[in-house]
VEXDREN-2710 file (C-alpha; in Angstrom, 1 decimal):
% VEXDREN-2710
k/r/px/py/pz
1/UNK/140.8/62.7/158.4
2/UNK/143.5/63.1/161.0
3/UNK/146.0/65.9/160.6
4/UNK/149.5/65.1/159.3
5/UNK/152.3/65.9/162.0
6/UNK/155.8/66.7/161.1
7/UNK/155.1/67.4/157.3
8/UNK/156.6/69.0/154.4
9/UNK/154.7/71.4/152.7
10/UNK/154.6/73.0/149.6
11/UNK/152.1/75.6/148.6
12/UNK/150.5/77.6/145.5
13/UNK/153.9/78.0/143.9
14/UNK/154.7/81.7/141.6
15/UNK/155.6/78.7/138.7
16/UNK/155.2/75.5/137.7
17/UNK/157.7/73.7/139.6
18/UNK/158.9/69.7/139.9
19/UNK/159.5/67.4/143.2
20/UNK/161.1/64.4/144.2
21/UNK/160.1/62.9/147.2
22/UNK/162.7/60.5/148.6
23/UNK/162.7/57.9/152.1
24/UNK/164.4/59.4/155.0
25/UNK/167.7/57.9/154.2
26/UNK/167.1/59.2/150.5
27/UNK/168.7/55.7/148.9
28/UNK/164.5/55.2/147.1
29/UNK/162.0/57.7/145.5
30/UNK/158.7/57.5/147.1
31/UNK/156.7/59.7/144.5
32/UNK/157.5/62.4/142.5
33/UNK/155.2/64.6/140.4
34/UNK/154.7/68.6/139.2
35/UNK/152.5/71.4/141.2
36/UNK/151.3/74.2/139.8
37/UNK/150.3/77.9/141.5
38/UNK/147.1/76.7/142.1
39/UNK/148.4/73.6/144.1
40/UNK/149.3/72.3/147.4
41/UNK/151.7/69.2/148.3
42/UNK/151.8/67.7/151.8
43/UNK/153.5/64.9/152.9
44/UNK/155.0/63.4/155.5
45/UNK/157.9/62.4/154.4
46/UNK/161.2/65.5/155.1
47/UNK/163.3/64.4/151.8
48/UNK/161.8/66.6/149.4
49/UNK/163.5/68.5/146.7
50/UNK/162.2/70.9/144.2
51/UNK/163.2/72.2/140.8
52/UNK/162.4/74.9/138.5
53/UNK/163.9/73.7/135.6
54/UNK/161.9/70.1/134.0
55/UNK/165.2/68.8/132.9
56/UNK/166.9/69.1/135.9
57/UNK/164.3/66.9/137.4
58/UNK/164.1/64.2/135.1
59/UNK/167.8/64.2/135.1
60/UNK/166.9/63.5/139.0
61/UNK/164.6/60.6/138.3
62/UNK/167.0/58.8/135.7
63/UNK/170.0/58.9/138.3
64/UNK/167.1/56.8/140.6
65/UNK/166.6/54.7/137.6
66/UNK/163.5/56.4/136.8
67/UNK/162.9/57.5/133.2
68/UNK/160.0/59.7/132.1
69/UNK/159.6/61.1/128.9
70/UNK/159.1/65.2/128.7
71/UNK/155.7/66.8/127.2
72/UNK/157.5/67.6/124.2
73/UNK/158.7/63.9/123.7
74/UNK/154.9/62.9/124.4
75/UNK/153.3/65.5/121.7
76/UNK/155.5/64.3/119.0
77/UNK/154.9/60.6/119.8
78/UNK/151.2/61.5/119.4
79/UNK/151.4/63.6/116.0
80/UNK/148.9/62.2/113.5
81/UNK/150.1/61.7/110.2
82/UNK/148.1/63.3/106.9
83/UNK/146.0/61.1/105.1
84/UNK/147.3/60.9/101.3
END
């Protein structure tokens, strides 16, 4: 495998954090995603942003016409109901 040149990376954050990664003129999202401290991102691609904060990223992604639903949304879609 041939080593990236001119990349953006992002490594072994202190938290759980978000990105966006956007084309060079930053009018689409190329791929977006979460890293966590054990984990490493590397692209080649300059247009990345980061957030701390969940919300503020899928605030992100639904102003690029992306919607996502957060883990909590997810766990109580996925509830089980009791048995009567």
């Amino acid at each position: 495998m041939s080593e990236l040149t001119n990349t953006t990376k992002i490594s072994k954050p202190t938290s759980k954090i978000w990105y966006v990664v956007f084309n060079e003129s930053r009018s689409e999202v190329i791929t977006y995603g979460s890293i966590l401290p054990t984990q490493v991102l590397e692209t080649k691609h300059s247009q990345v942003d980061t957030y701390e904060i969940e919300s503020e990223w899928l605030e992100i992604l639904g102003q690029n016409n992306i919607e996502l639903e957060t883990e909590l949304e997810i766990e109580l879609e996925t509830e089980i109901e009791p048995l009567n």
